[in-house]
Structure formats: C-alpha cells, structure tokens
C-alpha positions as CSV (number, residue, x, y, z in Angstrom):
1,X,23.1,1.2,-17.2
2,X,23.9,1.1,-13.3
3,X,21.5,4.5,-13.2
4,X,18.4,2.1,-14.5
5,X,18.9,-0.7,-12.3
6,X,19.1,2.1,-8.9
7,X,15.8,3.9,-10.3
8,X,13.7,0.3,-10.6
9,X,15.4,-0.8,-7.7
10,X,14.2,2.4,-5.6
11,X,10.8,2.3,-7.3
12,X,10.3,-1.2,-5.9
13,X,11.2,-0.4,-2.6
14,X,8.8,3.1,-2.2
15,X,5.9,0.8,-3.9
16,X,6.5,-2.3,-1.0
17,X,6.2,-0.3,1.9
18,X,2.7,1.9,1.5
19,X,1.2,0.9,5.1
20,X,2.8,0.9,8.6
21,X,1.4,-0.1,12.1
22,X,-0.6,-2.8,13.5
23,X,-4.1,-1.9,11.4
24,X,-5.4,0.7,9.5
25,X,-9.2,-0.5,9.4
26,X,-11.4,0.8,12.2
27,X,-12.8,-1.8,14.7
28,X,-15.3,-3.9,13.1
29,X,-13.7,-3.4,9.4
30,X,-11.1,-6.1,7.9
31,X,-8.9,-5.0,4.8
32,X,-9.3,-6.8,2.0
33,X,-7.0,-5.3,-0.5
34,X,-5.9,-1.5,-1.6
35,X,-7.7,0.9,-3.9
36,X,-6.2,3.8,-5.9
37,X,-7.7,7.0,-5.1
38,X,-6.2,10.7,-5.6
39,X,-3.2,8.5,-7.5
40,X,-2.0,6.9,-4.5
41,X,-2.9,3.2,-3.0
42,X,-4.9,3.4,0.3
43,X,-6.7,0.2,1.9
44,X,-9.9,-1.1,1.0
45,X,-11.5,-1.5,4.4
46,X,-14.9,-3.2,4.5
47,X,-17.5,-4.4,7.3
48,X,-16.5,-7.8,9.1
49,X,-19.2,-10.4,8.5
C-alpha cells in the first residue's frame, strides 16, 4: 500500500513542474495554455493582440 501512495505521489510532482525560467514564448507571443504534442505537454504560445 505505501508503494501506491510513493508512485502517485511522484507522478504528481514530475507532472507540476513541466516548464522552468522566466518565459518560454518568443517576444511578441503570450502563453495561453499547454498542448500535447509527441506525448509530452509543451506551451501553446500565440500572437499578442
């Protein structure tokens, strides 16, 4: 039972963290959420308005 509760426990954590710095958007792009592509999460940048 303590096995369970490490795995979810771990899965949370590597699913929290996906991006660090300050920005991953080039300049003039905001993110607006994350999209799956290749089976991992990257952001979904899009023009500023």
């Amino acid at each position: 039972m303590a096995t369970t509760k490490k795995k979810a426990a771990s899965k949370k954590a590597s699913t929290k963290k996906i991006h660090t710095g300050p920005d991953p958007c080039w300049k003039g792009y905001e993110q607006l959420g994350m999209n799956t592509k290749d089976g991992r999460k990257v952001p979904d940048c899009v023009p500023k308005k």
